[in-house]
KEKE-3310 file (N, C-alpha, C; in steps of 0.2 Angstrom, whole numbers, plus 5000, padded with zeros to 4 digits):
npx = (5144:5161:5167:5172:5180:5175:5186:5189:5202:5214:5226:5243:5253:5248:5247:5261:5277:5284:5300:5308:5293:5286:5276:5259:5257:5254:5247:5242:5227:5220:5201:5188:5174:5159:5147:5148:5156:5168:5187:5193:5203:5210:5216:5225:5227:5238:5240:5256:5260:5255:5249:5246:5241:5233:5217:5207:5198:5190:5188:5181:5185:5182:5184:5183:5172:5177:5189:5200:5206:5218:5217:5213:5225:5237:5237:5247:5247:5235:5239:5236:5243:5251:5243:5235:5242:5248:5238:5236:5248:5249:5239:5224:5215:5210:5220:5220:5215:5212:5202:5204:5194:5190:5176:5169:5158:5156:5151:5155:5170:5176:5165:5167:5165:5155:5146:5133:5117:5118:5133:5134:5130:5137:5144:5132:5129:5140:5137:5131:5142:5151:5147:5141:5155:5167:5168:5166:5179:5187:5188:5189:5202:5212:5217:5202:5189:5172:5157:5145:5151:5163:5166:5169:5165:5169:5169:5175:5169:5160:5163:5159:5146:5141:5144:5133:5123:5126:5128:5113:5107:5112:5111:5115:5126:5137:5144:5146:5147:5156:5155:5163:5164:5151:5144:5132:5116:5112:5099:5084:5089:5099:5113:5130:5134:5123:5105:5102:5093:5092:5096:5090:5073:5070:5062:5068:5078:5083:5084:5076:5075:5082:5093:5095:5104:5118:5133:5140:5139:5143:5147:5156:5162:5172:5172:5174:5172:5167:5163:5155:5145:5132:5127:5133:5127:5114:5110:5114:5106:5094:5093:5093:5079:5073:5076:5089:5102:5117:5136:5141:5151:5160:5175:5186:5191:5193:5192:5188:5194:5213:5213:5200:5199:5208:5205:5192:5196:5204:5197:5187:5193:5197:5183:5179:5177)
npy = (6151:6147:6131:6119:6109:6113:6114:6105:6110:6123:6120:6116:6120:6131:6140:6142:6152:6156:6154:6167:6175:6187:6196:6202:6222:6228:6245:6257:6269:6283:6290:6303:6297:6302:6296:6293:6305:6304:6303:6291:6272:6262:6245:6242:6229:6226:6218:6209:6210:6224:6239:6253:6256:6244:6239:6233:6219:6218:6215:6216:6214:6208:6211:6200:6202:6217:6217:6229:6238:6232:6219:6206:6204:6207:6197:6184:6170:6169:6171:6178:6186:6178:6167:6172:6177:6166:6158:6167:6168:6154:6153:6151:6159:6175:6191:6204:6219:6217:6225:6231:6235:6246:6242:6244:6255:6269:6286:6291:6293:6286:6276:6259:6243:6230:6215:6220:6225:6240:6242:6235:6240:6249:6240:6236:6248:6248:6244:6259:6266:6259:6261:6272:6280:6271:6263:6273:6281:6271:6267:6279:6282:6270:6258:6250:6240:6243:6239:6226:6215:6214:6215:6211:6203:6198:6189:6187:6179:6190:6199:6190:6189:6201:6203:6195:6203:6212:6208:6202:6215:6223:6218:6222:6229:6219:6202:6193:6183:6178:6171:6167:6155:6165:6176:6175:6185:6187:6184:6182:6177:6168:6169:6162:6172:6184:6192:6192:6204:6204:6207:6204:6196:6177:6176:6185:6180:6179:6183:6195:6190:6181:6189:6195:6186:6182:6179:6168:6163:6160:6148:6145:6134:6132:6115:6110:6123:6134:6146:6153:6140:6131:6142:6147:6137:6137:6147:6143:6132:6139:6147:6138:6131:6144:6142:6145:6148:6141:6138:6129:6123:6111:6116:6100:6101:6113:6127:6143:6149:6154:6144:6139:6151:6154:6141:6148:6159:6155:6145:6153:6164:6156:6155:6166:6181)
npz = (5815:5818:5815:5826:5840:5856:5870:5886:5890:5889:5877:5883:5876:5870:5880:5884:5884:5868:5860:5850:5846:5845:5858:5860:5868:5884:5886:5896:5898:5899:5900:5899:5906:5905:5909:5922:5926:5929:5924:5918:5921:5908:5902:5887:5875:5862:5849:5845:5831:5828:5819:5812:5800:5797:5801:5813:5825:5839:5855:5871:5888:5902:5920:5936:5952:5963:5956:5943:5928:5930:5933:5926:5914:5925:5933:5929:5928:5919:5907:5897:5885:5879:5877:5866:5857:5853:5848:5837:5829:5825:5816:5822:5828:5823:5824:5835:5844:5862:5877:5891:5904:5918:5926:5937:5938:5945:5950:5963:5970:5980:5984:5984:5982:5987:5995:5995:5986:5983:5983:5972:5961:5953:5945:5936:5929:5922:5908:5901:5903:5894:5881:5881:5883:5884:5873:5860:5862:5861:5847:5839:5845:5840:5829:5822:5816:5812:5819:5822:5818:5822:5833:5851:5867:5882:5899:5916:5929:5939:5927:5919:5920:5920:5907:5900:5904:5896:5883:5882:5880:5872:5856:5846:5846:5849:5842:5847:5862:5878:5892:5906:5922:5927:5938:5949:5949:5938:5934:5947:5964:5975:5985:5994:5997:5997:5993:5978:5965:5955:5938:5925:5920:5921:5909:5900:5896:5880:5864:5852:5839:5824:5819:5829:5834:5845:5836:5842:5857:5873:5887:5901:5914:5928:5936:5947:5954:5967:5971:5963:5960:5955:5947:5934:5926:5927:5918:5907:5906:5908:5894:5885:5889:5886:5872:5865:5855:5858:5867:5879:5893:5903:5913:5917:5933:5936:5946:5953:5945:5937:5928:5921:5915:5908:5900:5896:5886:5877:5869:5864:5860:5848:5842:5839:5826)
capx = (5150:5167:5166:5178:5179:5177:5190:5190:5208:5217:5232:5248:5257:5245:5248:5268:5281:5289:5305:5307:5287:5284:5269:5257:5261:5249:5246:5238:5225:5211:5196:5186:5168:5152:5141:5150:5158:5178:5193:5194:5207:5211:5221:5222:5230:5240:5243:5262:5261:5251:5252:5240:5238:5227:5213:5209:5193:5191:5187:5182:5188:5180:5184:5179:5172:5184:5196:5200:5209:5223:5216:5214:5232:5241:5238:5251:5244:5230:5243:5233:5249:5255:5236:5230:5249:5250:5234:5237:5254:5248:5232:5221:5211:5215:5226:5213:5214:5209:5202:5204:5193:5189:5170:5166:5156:5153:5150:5158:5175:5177:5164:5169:5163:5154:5141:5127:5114:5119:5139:5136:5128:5141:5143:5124:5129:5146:5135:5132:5150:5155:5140:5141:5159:5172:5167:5169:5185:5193:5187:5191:5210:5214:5213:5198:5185:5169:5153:5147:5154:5168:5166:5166:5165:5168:5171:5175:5166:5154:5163:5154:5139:5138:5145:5127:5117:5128:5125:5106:5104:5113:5115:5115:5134:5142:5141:5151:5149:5158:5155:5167:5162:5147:5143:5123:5112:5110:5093:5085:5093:5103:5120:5133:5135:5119:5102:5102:5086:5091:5095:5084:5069:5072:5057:5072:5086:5083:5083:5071:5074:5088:5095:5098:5107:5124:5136:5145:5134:5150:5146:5157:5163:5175:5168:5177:5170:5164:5163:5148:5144:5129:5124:5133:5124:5108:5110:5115:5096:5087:5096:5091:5073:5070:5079:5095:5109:5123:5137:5139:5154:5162:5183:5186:5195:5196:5192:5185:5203:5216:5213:5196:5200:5213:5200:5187:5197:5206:5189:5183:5197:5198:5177:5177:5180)
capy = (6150:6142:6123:6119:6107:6118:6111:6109:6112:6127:6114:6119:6123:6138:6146:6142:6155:6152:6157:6173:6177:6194:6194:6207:6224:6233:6251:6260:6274:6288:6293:6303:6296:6304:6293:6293:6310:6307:6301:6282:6270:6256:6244:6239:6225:6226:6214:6208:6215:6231:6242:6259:6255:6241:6238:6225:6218:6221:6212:6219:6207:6211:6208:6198:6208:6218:6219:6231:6235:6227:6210:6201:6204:6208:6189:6180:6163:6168:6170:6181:6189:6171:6163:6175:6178:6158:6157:6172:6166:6147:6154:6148:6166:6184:6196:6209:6222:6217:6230:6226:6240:6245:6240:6248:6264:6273:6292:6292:6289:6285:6270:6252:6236:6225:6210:6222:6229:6248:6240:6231:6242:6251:6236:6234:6252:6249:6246:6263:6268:6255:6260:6281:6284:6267:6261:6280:6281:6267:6266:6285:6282:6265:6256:6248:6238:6244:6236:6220:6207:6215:6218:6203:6205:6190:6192:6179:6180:6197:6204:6186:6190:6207:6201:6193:6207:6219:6202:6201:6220:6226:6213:6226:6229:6215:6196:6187:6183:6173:6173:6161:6156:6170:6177:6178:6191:6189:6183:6185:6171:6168:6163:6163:6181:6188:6189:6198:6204:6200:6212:6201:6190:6172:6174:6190:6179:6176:6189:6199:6187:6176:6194:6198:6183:6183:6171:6164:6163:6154:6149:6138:6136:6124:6108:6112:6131:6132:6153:6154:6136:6130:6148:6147:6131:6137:6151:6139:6129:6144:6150:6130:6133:6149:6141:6151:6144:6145:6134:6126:6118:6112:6114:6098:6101:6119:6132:6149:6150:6155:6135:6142:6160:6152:6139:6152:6164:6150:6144:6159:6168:6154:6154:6175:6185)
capz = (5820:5813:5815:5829:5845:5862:5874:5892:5896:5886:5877:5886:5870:5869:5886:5888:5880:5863:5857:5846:5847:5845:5858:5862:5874:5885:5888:5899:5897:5902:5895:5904:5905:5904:5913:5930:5927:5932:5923:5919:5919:5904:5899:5880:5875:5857:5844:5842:5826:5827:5813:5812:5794:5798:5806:5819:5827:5846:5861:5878:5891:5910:5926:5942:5959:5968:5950:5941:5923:5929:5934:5923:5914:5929:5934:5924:5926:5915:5901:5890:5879:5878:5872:5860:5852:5849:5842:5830:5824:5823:5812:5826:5829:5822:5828:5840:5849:5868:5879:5899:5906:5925:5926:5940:5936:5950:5950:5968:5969:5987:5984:5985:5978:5991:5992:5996:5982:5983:5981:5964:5956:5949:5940:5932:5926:5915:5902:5902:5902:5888:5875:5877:5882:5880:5864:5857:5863:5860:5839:5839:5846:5839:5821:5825:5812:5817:5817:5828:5819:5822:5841:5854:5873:5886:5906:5921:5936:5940:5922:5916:5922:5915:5899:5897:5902:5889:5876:5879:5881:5867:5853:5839:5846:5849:5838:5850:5868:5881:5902:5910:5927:5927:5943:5952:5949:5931:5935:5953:5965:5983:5987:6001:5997:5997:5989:5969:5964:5945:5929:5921:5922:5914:5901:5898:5895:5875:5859:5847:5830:5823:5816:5835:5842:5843:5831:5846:5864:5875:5894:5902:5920:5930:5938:5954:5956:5973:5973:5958:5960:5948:5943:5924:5922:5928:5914:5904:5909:5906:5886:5882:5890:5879:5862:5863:5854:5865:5868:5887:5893:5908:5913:5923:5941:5938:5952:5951:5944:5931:5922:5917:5912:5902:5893:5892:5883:5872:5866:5865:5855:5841:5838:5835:5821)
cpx = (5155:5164:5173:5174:5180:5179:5189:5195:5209:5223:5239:5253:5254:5246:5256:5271:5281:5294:5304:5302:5287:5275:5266:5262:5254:5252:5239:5236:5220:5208:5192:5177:5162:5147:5144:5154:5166:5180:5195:5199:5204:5216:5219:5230:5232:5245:5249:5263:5256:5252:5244:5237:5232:5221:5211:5201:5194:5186:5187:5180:5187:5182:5182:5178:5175:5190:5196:5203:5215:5224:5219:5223:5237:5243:5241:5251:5238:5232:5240:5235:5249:5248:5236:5236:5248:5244:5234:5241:5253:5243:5226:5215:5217:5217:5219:5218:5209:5208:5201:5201:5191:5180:5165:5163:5152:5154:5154:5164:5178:5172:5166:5165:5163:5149:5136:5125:5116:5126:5140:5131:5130:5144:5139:5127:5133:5143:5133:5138:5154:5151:5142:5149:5166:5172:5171:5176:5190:5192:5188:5200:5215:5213:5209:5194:5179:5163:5152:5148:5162:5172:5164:5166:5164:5171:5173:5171:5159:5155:5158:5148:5137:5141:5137:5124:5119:5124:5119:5105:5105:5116:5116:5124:5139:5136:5144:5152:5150:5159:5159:5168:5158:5146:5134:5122:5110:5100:5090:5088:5097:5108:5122:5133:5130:5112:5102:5093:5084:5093:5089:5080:5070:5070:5062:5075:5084:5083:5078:5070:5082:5091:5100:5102:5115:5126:5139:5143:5139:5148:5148:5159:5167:5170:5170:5174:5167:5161:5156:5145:5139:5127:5126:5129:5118:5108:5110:5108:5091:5087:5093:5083:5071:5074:5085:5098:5114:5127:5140:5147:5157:5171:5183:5192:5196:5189:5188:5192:5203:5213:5204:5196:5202:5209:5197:5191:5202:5202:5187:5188:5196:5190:5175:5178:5179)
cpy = (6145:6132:6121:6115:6112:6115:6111:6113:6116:6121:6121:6124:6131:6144:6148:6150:6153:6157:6162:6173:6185:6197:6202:6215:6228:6238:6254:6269:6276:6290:6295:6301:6301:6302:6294:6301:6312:6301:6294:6277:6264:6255:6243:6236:6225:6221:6216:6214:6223:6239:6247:6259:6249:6240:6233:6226:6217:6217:6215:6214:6213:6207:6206:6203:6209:6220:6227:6231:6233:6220:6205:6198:6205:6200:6185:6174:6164:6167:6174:6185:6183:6166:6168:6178:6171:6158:6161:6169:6158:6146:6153:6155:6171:6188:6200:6213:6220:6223:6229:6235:6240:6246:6244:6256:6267:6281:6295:6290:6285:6280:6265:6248:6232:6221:6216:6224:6235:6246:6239:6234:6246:6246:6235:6242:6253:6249:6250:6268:6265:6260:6268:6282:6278:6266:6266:6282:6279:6266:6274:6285:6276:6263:6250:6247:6240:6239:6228:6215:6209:6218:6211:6206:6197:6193:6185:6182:6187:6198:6197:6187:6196:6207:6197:6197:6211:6212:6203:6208:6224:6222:6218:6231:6225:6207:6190:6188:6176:6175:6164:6162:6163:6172:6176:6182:6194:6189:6183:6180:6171:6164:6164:6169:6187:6186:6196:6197:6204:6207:6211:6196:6182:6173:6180:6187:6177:6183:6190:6194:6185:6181:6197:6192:6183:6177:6167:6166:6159:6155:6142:6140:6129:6118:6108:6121:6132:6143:6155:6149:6135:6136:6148:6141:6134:6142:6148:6135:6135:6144:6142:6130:6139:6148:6144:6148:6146:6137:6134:6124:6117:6114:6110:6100:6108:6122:6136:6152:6154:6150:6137:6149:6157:6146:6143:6155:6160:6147:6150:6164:6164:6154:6160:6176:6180)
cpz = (5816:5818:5820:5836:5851:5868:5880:5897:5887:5885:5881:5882:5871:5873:5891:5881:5874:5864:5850:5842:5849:5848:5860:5868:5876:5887:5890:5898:5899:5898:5900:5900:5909:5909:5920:5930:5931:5924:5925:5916:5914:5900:5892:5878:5865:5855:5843:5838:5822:5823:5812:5803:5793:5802:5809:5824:5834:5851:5867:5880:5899:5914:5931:5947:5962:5962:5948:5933:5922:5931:5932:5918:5918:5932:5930:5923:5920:5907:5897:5884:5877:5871:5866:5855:5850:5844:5837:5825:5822:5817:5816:5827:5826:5829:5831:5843:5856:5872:5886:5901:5914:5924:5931:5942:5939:5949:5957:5967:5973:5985:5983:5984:5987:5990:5997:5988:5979:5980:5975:5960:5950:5943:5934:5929:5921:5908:5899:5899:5894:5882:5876:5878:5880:5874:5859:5858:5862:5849:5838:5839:5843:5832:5822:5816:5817:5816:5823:5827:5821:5830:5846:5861:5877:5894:5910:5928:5936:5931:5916:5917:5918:5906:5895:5897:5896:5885:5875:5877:5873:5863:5847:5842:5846:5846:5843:5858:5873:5891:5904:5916:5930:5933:5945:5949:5942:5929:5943:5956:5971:5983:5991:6002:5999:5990:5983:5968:5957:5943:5925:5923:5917:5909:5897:5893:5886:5870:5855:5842:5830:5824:5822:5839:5839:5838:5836:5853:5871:5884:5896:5911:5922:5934:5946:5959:5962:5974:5969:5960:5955:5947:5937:5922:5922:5921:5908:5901:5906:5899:5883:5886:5885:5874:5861:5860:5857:5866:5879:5886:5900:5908:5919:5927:5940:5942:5951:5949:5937:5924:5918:5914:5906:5898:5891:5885:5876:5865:5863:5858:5848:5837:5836:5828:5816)
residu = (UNK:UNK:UNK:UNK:UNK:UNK:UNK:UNK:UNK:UNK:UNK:UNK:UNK:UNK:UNK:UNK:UNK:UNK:UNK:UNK:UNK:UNK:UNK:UNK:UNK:UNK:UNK:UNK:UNK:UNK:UNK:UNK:UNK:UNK:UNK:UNK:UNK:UNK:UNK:UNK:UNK:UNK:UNK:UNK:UNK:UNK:UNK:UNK:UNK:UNK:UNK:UNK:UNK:UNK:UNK:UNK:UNK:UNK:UNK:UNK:UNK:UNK:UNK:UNK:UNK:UNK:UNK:UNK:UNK:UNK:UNK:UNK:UNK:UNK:UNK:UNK:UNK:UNK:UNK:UNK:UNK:UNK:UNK:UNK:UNK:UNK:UNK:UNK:UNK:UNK:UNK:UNK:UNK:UNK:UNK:UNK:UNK:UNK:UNK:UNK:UNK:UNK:UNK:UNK:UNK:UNK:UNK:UNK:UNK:UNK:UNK:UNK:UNK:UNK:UNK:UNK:UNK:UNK:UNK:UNK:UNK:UNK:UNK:UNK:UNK:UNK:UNK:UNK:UNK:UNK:UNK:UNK:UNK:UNK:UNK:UNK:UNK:UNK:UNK:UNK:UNK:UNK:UNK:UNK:UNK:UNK:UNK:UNK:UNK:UNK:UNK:UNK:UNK:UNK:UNK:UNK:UNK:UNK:UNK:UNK:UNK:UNK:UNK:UNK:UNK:UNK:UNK:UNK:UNK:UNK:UNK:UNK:UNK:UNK:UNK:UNK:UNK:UNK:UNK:UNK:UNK:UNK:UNK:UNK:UNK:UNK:UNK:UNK:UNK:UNK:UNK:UNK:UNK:UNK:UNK:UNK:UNK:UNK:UNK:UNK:UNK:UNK:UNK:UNK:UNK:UNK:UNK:UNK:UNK:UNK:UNK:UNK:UNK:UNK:UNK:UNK:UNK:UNK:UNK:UNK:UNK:UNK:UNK:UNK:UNK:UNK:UNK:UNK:UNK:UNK:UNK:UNK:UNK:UNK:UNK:UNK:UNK:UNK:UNK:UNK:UNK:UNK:UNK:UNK:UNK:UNK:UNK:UNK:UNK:UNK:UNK:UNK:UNK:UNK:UNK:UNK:UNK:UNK:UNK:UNK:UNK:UNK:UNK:UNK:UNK:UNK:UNK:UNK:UNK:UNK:UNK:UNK:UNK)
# end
């Protein structure tokens, strides 16, 4: 992992405008998916300087419960043209390809995301969707570096949540994962919401061999979060019970907000690729 301090606040400089900064654009697209059997929306997020003759290392970036793939960029406090353009043009992280997908992969189209079991399943199943039909779709249509150093995945909320189970499940795709303010249910557990019967069991939460752990393991969460409240940390407790390398951190006075979206992803962006 590069050698770098991981911050609690995103610096300002990183998440305000500049002048005649040529930042990213999104576009919006379908692919039809396999595993749920309809026509699925995403956005993807392109490099300023995007040019088909290069190739470019890729980031899927998930949303919280109830989102979809215009969440996380449709919230303009989160800033994520403004971050991941500064650190590019500063030298601070490479240029990427971001991928904001809709997570919810239900077969029905009429279902809905709720705090029940039957509800949030369609989440436990994206990985599913990402591994047989996004992945192929976007390294097929895009100039994409393949491979999993060259493939990173980080979420806030639920898409933090499932940003771990993809991380533990499947490390032979992705080298770099990052869950900011993670949700329950990665392990079994009860909160305001409801009780999760888990993805995985603790003695789960660890890898195969060195060979399988990621190069950048990132779990932070604000100090103020009253919506997750200690579940990132408790995740946090377990990966440091089973040996995991992993970095931990808090962001003081932030929320289940933008102010940690905007560390995670700040952190997170400069320790990739």
């Amino acid at each position: 992992m590069k050698e770098m301090e991981f911050m609690g606040d995103c610096p300002i400089d990183i998440y305000e405008v500049r002048e005649n900064m040529r930042y990213g654009i999104i576009e919006h697209q379908t692919y039809h998916s396999r595993t749920t059997g309809l026509e699925r929306g995403v956005n993807i997020l392109l490099p300023g300087g995007y040019d088909e003759t290069e190739r470019y290392p890729v980031m899927y970036l998930l949303h919280g419960i109830f989102g979809d793939e215009y969440s996380l960029s449709g919230d303009i406090n989160n800033r994520l043209l403004e971050i991941l353009g500064n650190l590019a043009v500063t030298g601070q992280a490479r240029e990427m390809i971001v991928v904001l997908p809709n997570m919810y992969a239900s077969s029905d189209p009429e279902q809905k995301p709720a705090f029940n079991k039957e509800s949030v399943a369609p989440y436990d199943n994206f990985i599913n969707d990402l591994v047989n039909d996004l992945i192929p779709y976007i390294e097929k249509k895009y100039s994409v570096l393949p491979g999993r150093k060259n493939r990173a995945i980080a979420g806030f909320s639920m898409g933090g949540r499932e940003t771990l189970f993809i991380g533990l499940s499947r490390p032979d795709l992705f080298a770099y994962v990052g869950a900011i303010a993670p949700a329950p249910g990665l392990t079994p557990g009860k909160d305001w919401a409801m009780t999760h019967p888990g993805q995985l069991r603790e003695e789960q939460l660890t890898f195969a061999g060195k060979e399988f752990e990621p190069d950048v393991l990132m779990i932070c969460c604000g100090t103020q979060d009253g919506t997750v409240g200690s579940f990132p940390e408790s995740y946090h407790k377990i990966f440091e019970k089973n040996q995991v390398p992993h970095i931990w951190y808090e962001v003081p006075g932030a929320d289940h907000d933008a102010q940690a979206i905007r560390s995670g992803l700040y952190n997170f962006a400069r320790a990739i690729f």
